[in-house]
Backbone as ProteinMPNN parsed JSONL, in Angstrom:
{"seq_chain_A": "XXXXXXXXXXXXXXXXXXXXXXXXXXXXXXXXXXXXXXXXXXXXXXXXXXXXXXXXXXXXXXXXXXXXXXXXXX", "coords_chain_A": {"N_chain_A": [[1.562, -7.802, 16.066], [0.169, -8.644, 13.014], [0.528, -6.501, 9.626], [-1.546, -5.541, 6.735], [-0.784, -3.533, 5.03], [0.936, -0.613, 5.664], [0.562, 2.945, 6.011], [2.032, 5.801, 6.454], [3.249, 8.65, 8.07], [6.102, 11.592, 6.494], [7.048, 12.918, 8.36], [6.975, 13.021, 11.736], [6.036, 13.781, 14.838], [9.679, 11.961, 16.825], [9.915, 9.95, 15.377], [10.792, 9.48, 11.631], [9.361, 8.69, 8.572], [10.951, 7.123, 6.612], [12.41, 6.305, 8.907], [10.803, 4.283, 10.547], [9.796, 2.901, 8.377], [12.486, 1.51, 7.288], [12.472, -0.002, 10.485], [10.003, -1.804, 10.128], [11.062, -3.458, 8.023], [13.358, -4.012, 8.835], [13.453, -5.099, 11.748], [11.352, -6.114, 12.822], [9.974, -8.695, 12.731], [7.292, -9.743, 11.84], [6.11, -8.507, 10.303], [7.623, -7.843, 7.989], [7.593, -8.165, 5.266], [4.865, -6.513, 4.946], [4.099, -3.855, 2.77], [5.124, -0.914, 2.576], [3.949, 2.558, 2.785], [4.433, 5.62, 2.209], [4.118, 9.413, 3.147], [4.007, 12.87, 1.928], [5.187, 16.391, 1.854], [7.193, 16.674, 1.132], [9.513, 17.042, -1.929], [10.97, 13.811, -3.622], [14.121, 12.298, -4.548], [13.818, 9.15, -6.202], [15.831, 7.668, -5.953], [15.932, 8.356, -3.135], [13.568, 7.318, -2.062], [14.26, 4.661, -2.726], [15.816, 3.796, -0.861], [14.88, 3.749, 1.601], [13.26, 2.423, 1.704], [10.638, 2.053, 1.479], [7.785, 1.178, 0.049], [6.36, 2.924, -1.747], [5.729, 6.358, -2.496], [3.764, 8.915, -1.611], [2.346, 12.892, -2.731], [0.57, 14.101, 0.119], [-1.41, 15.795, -1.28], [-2.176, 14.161, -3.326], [-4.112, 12.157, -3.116], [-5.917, 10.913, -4.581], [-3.892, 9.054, -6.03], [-2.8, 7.391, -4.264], [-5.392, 6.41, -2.892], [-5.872, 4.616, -5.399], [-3.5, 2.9, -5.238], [-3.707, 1.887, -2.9], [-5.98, -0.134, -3.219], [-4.769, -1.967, -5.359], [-2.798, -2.829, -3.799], [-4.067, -3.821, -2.251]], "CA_chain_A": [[0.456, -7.766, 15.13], [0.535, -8.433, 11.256], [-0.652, -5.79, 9.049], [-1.311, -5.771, 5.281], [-0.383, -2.158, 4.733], [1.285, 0.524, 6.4], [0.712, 4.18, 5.335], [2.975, 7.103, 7.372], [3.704, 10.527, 7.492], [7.235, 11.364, 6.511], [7.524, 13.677, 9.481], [6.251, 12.787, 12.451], [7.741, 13.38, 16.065], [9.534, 10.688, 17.583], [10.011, 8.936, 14.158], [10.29, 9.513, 10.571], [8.283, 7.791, 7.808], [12.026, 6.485, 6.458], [13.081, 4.814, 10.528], [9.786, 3.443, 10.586], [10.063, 1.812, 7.082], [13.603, 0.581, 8.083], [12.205, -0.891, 11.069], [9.395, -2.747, 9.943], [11.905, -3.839, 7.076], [14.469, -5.285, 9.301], [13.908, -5.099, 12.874], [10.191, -6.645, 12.86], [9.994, -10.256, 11.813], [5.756, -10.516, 11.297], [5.638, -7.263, 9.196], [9.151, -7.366, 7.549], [7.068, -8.345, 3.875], [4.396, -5.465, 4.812], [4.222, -2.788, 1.602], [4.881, 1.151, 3.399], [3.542, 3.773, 1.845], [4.994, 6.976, 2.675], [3.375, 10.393, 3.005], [5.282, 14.212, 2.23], [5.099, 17.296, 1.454], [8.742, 17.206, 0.104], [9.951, 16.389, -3.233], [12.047, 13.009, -2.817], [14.114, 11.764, -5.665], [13.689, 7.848, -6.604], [16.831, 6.473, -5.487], [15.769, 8.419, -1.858], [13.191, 6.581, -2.049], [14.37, 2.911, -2.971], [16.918, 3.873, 0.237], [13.751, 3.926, 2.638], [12.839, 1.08, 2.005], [9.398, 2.714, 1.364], [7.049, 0.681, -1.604], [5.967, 4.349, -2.691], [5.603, 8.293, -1.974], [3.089, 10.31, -2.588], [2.053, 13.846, -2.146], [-0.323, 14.232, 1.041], [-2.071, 15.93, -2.277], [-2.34, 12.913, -4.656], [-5.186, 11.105, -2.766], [-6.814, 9.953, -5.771], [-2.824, 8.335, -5.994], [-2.717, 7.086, -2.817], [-6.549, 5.273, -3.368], [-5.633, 3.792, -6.638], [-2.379, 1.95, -4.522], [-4.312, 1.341, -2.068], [-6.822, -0.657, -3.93], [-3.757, -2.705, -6.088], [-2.569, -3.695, -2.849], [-4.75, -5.129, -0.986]], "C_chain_A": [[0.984, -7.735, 13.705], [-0.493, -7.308, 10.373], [-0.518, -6.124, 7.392], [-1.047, -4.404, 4.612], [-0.196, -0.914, 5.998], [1.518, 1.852, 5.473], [1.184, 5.21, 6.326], [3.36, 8.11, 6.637], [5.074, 10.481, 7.369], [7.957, 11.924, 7.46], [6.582, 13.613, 10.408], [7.355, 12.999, 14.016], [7.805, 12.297, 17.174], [10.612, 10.012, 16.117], [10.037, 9.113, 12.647], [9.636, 8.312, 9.446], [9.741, 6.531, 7.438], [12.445, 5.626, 7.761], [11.863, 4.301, 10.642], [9.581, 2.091, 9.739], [11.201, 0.722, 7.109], [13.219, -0.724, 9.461], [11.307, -2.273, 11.013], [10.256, -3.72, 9.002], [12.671, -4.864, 7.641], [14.134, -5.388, 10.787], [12.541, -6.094, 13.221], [9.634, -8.082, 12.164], [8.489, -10.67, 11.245], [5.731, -9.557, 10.609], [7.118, -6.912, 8.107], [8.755, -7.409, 5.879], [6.122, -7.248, 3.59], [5.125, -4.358, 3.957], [4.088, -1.424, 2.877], [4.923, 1.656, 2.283], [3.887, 4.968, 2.66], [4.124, 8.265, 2.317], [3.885, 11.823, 2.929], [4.568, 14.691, 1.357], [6.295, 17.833, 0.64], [8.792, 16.502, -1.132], [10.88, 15.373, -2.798], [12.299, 12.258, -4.277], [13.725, 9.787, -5.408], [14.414, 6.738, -5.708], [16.938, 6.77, -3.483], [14.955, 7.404, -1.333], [13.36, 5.176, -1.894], [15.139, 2.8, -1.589], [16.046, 3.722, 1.6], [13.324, 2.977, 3.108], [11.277, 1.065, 1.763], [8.73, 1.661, -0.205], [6.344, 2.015, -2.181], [5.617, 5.368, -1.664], [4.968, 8.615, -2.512], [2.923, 11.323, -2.036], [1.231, 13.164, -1.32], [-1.844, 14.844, -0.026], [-2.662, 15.17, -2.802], [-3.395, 12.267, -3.846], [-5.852, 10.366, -3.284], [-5.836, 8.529, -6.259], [-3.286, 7.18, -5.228], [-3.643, 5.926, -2.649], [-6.282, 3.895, -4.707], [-4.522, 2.586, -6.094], [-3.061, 1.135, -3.617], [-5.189, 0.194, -2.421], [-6.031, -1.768, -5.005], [-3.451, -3.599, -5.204], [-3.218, -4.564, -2.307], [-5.959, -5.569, -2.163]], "O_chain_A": [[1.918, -7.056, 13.277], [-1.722, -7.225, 10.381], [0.384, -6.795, 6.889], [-1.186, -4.414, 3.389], [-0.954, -0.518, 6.883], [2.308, 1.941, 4.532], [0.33, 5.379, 7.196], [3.641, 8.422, 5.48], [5.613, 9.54, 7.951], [9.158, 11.705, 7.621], [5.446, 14.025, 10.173], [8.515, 12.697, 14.298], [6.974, 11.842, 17.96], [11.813, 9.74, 16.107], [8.92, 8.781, 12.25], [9.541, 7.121, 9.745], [9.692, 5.365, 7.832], [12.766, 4.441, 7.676], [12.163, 3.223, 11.157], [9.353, 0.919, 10.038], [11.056, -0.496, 7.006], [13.548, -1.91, 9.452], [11.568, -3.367, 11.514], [10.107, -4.91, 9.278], [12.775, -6.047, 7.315], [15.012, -6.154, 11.182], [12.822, -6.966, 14.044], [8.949, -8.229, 11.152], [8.32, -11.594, 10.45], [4.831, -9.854, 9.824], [7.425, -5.818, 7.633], [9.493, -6.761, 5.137], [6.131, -6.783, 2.45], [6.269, -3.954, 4.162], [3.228, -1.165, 3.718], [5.532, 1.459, 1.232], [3.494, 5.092, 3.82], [3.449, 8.236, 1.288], [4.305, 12.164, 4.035], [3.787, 14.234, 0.522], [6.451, 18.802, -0.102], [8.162, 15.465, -1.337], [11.609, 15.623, -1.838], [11.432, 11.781, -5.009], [13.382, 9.384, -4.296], [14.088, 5.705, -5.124], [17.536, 6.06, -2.676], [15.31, 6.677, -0.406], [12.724, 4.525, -1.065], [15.127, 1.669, -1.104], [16.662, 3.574, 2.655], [13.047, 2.597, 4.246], [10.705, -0.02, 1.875], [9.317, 1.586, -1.284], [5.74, 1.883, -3.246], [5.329, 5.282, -0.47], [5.062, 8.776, -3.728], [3.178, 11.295, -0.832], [0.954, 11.984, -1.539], [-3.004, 14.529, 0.241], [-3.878, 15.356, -2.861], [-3.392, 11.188, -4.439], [-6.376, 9.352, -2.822], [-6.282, 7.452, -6.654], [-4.011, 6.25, -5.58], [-3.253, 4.79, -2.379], [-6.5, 2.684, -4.736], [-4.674, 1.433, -6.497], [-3.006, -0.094, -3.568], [-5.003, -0.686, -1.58], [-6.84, -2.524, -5.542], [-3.609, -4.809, -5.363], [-3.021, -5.733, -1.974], [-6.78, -6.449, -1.905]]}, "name": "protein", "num_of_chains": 1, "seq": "XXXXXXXXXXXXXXXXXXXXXXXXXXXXXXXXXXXXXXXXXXXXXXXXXXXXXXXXXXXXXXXXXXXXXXXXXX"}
């Protein structure tokens, strides 16, 4: 299946939000262009980030964030 956005928790069990992002990234050939959006409760610097592979982090807080991306994207 192709999606046009993926949003994940950064802790989840089984999987984190980061091996998820990786996978769709490289391991998944119809979703490998799909934007992830990541979801935490931790602080994560920038360059953790860019390492994720993740198109953005926000708090589980920021929802008003989160909408505003949401709404750019698609």
């Amino acid at each position: 299946n192709e999606f046009d956005l993926i949003i994940t928790d950064q802790k989840m069990p089984g999987i984190s939000g980061h091996e998820l992002s990786d996978y769709v990234r490289n391991r998944n050939k119809y979703n490998k262009n799909t934007p992830v959006i990541i979801l935490t409760t931790e602080k994560i610097s920038k360059e953790e980030a860019r390492q994720s592979g993740g198109m953005a982090y926000f708090s589980k807080s920021d929802k008003q964030w989160l909408l505003s991306m949401v709404r750019i994207i698609l």
